[in-house]
LUMLUM-90430 format. One record per atom (N, C-alpha, C): residue number from 1; atom name; chain; x, y, z. Coordinates in pm, whole numbers, plus 32768, in hexadecimal, padded with zeros to 4 digits. Layout:
semar; rofi; lumnu; u; v; w
NUM; CA; A; X; Y; Z
...
//
This chain:
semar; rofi; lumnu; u; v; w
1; N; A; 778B; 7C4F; 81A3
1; CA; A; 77D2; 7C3A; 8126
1; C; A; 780C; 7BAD; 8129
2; N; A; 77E0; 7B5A; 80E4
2; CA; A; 7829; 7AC5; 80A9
2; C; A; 78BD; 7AD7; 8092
3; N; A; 78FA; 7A6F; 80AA
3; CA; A; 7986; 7A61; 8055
3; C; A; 79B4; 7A76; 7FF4
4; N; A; 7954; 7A61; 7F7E
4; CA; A; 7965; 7A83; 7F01
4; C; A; 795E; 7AFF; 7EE3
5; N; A; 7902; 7B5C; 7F13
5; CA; A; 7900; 7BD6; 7EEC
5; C; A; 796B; 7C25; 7F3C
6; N; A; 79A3; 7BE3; 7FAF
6; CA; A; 7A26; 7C2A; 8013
6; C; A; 7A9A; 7C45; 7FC3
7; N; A; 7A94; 7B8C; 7F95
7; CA; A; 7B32; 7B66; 7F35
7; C; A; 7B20; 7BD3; 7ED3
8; N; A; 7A93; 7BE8; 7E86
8; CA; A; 7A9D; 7C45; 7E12
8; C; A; 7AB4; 7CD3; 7E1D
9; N; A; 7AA6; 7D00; 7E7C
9; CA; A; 7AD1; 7D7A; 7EBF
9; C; A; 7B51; 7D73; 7EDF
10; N; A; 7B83; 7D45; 7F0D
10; CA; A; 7BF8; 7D3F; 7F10
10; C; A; 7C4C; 7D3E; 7E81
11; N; A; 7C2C; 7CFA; 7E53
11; CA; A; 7C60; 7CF6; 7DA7
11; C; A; 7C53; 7D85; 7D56
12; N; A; 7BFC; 7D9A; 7D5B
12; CA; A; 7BD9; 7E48; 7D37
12; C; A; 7C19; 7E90; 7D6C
13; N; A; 7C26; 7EA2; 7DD8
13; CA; A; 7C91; 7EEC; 7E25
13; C; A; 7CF8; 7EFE; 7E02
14; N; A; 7D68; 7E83; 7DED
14; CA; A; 7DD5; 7E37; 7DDB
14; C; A; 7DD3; 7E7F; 7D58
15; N; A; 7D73; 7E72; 7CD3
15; CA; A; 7D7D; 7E9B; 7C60
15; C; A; 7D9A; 7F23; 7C4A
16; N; A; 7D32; 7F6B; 7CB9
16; CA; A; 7D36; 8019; 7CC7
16; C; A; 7DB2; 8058; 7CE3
17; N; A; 7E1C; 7FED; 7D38
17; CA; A; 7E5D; 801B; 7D74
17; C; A; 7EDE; 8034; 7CEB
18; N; A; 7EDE; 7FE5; 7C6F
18; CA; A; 7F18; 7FE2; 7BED
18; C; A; 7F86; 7FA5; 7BF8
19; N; A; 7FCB; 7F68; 7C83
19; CA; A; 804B; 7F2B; 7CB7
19; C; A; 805C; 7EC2; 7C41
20; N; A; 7FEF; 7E97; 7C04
20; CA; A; 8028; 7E19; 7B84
20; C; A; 80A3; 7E51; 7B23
21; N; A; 80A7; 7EC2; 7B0B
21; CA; A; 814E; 7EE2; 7ACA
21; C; A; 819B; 7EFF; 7AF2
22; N; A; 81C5; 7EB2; 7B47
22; CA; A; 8221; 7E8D; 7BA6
22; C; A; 82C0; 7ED2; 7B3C
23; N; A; 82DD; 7EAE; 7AC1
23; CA; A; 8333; 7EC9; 7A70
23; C; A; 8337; 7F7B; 7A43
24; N; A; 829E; 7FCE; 7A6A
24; CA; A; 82C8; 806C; 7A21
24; C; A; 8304; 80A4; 7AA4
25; N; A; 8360; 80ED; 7A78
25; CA; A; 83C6; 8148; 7AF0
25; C; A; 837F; 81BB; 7B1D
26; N; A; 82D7; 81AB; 7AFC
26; CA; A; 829C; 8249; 7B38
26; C; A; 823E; 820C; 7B7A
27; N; A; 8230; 8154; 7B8C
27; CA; A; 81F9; 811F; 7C19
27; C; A; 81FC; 8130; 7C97
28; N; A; 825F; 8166; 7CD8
28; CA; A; 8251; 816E; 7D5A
28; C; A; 820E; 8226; 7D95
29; N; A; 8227; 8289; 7D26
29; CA; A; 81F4; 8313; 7D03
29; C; A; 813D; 82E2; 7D06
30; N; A; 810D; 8297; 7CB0
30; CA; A; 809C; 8264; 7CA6
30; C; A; 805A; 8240; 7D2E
31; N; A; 8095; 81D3; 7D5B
31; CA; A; 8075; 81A6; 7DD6
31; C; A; 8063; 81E8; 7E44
32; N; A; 80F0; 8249; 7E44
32; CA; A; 80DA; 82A5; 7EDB
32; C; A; 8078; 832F; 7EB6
33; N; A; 805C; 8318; 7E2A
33; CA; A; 7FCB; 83A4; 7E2F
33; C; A; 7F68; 8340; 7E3A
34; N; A; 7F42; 82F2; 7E2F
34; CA; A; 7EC9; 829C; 7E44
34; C; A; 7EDB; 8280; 7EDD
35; N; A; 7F2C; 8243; 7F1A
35; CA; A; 7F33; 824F; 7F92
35; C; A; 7F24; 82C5; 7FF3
36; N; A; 7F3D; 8334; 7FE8
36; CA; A; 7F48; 8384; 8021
36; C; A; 7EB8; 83E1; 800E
37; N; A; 7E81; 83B2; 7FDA
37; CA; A; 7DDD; 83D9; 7FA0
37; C; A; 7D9D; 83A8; 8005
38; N; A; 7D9F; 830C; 801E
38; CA; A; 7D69; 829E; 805C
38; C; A; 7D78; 82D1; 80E7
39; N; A; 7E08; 82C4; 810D
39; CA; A; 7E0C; 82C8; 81AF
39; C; A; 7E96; 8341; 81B1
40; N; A; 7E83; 83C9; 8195
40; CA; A; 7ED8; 8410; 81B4
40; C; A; 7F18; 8411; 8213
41; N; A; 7EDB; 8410; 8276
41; CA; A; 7F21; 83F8; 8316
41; C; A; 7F7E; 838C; 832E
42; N; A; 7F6C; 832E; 82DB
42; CA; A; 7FB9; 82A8; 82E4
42; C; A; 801C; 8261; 8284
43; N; A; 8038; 82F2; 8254
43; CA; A; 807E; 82A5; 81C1
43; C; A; 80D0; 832A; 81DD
44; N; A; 8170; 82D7; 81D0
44; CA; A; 8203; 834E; 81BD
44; C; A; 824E; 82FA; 8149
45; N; A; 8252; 8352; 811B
45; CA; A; 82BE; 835F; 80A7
45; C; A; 833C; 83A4; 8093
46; N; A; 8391; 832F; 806F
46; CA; A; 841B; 8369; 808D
46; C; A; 8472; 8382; 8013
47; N; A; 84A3; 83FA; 7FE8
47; CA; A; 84EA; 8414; 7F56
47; C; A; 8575; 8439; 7F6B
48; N; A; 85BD; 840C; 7F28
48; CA; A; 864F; 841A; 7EED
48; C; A; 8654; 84B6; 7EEC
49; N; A; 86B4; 8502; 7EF8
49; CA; A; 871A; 855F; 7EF8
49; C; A; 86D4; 85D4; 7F3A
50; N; A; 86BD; 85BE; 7FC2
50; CA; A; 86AD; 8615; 8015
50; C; A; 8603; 8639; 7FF9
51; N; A; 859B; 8604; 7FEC
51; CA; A; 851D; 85D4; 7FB8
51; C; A; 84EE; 8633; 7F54
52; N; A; 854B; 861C; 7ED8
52; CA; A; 851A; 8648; 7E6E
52; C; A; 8552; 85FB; 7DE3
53; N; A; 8547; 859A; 7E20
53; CA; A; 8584; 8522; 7DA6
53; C; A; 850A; 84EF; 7D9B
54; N; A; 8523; 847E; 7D2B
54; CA; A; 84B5; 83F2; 7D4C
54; C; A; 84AB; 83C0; 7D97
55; N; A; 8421; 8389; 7DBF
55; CA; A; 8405; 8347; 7E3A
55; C; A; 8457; 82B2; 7E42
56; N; A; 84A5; 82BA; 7ECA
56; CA; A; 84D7; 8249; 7EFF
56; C; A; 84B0; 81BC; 7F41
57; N; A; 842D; 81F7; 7F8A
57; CA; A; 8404; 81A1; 7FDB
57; C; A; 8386; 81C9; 8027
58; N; A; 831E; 816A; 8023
58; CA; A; 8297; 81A9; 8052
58; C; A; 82B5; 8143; 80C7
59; N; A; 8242; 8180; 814D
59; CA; A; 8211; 810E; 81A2
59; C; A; 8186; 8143; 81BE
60; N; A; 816C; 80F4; 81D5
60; CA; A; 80DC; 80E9; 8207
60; C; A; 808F; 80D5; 8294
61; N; A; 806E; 811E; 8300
61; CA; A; 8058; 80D2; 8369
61; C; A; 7FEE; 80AC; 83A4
62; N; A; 7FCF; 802E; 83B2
62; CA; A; 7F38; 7FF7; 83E4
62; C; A; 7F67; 7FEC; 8497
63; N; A; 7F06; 7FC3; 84DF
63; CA; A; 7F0A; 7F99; 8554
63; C; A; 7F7D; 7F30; 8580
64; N; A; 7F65; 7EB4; 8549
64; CA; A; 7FD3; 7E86; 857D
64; C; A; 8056; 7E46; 8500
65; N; A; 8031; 7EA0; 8495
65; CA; A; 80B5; 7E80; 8410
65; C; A; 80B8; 7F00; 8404
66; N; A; 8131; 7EF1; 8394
66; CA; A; 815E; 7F38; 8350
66; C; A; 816D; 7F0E; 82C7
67; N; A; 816A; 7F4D; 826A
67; CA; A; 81A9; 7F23; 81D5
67; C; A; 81F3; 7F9C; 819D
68; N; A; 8238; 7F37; 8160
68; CA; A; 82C1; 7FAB; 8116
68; C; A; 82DA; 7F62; 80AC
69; N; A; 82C7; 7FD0; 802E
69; CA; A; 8328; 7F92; 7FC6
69; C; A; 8383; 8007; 7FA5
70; N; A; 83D5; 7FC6; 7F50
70; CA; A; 845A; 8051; 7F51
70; C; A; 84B6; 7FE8; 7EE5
71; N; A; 84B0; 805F; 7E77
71; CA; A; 851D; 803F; 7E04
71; C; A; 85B5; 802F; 7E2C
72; N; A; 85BF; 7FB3; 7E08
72; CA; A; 8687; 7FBF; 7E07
72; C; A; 86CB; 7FEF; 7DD4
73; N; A; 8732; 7FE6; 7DD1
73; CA; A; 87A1; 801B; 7D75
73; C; A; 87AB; 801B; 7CED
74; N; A; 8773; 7FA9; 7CA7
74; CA; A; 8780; 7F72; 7C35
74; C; A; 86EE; 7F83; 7BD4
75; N; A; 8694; 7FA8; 7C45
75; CA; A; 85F7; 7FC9; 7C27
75; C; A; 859B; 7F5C; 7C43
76; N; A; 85E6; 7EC8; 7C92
76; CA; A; 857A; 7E77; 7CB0
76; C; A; 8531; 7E9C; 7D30
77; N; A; 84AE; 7E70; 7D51
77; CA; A; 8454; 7EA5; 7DC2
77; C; A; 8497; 7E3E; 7E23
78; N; A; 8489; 7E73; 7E9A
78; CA; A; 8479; 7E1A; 7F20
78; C; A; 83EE; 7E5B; 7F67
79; N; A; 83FB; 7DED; 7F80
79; CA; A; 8342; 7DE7; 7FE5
79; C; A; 834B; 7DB7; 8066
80; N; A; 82F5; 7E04; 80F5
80; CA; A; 830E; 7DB1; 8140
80; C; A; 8293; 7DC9; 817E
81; N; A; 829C; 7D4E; 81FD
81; CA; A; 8202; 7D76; 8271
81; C; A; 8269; 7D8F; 82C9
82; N; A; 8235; 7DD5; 8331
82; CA; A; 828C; 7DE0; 83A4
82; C; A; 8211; 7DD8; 8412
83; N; A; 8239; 7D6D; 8470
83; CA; A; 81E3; 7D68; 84F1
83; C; A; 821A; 7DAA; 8546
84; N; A; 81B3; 7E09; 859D
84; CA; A; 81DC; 7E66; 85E4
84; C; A; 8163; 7E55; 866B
85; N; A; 81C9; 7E51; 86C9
85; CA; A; 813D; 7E40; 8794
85; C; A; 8183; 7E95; 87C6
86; N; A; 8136; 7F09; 87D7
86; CA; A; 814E; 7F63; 8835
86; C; A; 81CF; 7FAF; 8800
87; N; A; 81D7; 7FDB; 8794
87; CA; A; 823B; 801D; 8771
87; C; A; 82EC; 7FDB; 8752
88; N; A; 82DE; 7F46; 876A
88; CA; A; 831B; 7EF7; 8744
88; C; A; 8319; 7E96; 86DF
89; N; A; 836D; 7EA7; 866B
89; CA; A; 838C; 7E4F; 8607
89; C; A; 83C7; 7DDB; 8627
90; N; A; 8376; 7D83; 862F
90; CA; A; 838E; 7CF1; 866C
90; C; A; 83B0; 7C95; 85D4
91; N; A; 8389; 7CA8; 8589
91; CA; A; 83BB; 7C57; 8504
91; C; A; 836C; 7C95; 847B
92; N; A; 8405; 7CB9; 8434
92; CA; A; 83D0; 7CD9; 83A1
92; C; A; 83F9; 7C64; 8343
93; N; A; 8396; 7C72; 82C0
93; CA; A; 839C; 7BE8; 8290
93; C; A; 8396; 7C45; 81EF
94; N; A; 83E4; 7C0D; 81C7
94; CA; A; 8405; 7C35; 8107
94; C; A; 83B7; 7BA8; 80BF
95; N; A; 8341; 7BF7; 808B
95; CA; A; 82F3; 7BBC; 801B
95; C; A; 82D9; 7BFC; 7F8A
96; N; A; 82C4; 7B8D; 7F4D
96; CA; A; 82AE; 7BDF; 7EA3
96; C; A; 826F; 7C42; 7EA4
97; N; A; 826B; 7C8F; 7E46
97; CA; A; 8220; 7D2B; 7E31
97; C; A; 81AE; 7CF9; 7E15
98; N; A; 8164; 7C8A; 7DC5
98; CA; A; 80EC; 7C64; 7DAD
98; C; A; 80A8; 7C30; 7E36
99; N; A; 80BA; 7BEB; 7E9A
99; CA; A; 80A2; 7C07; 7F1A
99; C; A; 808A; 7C52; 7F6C
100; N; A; 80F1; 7CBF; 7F60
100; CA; A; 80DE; 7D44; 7FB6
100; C; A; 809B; 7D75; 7F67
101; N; A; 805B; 7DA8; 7F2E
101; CA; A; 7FEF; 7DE6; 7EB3
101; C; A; 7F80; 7D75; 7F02
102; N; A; 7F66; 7D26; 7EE9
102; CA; A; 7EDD; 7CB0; 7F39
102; C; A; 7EB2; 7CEF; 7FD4
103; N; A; 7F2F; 7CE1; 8006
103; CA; A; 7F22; 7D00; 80A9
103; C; A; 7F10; 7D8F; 80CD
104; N; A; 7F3A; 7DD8; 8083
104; CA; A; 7F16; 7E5B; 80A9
104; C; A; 7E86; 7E63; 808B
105; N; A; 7E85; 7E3F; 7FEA
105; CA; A; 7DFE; 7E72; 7FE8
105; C; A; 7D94; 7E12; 8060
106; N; A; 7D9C; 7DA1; 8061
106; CA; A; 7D42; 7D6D; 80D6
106; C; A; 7D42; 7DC5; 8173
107; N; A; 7DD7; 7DEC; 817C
107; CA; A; 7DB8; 7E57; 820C
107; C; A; 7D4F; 7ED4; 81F7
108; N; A; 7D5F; 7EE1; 817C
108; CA; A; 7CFB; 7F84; 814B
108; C; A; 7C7E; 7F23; 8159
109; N; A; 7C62; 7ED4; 8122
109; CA; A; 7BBC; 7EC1; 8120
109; C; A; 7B9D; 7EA1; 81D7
110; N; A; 7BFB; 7E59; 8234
110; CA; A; 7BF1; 7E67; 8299
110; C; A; 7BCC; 7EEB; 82C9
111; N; A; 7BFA; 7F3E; 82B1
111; CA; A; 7C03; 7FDF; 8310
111; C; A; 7B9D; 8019; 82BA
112; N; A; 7B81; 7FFA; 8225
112; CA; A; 7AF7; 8021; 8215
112; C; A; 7A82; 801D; 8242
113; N; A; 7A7A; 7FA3; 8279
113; CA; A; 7A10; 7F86; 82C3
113; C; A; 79F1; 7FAE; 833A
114; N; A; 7A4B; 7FF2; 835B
114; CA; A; 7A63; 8045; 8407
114; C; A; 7A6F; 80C0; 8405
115; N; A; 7A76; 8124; 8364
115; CA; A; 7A5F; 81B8; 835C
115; C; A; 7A53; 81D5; 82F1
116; N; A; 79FE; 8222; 830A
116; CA; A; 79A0; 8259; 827A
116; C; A; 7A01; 82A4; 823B
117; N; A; 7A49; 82F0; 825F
117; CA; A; 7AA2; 8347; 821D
117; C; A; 7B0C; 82F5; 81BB
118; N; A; 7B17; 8285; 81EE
118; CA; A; 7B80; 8229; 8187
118; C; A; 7B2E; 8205; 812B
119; N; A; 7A97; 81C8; 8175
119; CA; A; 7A42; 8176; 8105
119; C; A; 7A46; 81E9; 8093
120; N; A; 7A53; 825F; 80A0
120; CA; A; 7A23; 82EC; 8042
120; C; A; 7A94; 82E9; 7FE5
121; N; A; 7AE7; 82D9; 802E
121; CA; A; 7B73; 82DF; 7FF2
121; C; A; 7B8B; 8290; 7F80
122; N; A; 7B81; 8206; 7FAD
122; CA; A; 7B70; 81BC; 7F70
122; C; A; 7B27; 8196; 7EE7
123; N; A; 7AB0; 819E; 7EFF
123; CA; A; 7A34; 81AC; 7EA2
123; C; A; 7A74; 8240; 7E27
124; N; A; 7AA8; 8283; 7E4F
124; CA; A; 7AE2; 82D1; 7DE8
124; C; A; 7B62; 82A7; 7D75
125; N; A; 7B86; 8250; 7DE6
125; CA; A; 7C3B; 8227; 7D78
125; C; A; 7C09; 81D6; 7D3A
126; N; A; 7B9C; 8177; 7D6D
126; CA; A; 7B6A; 8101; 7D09
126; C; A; 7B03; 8140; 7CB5
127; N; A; 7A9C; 81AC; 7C8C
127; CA; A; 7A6E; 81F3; 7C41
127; C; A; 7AD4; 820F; 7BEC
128; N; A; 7B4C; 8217; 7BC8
128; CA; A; 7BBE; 8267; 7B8B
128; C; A; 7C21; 81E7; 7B1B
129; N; A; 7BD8; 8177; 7B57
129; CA; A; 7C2C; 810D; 7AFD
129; C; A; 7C3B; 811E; 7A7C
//
């Protein structure tokens, strides 16, 4: 696969994933059912009032990151990567939500390429656009 068709996969992804309305308050509900489709095993979701509120905060876990976004107080997103060796969080870094939406989806097309069960996964949420 060329670059161009990687980058474009990745973009599709990124699109599937619907994170561009960053502004509707039933985005992060969205995200963690699309996520949790993708890589059940690797995706926790965390909800307000004893877990039966709205969702608070997703993470995500790859090999050596993490991502988390999680609504504030006020309803703006925070986003983060978190580098993690050996079960140690050595540095988390707060980036825009349009970023973390990029980078995640580039970790999925990574781990797609290494199991069919994601590629499946996958190939379904982006059928669904």
């Amino acid at each position: 696969m060329d670059f161009i068709e990687k980058e474009l996969e990745v973009d599709i992804l990124a699109a599937a994933l619907g994170t561009n309305q960053q502004d509707n308050p039933e985005l992060l509900g969205l995200l963690a059912k699309k996520l949790q489709q993708i890589l059940p095993k690797n995706t926790r979701v965390k909800r307000r009032f004893f877990g039966l509120g709205s969702i608070q905060e997703i993470t995500v876990f790859f090999d050596e990151y993490r991502f988390q976004v999680s609504r504030q107080r006020y309803g703006s997103l925070s986003a983060k990567v978190i580098k993690v060796v050996r079960g140690i969080v050595i540095k988390t870094t707060e980036i825009p939500f349009e970023q973390w939406n990029y980078e995640i989806a580039q970790e999925l097309a990574r781990l797609a390429q290494r199991s069919a069960d994601t590629r499946n996964a996958i190939k379904k949420l982006v059928m669904h656009i």
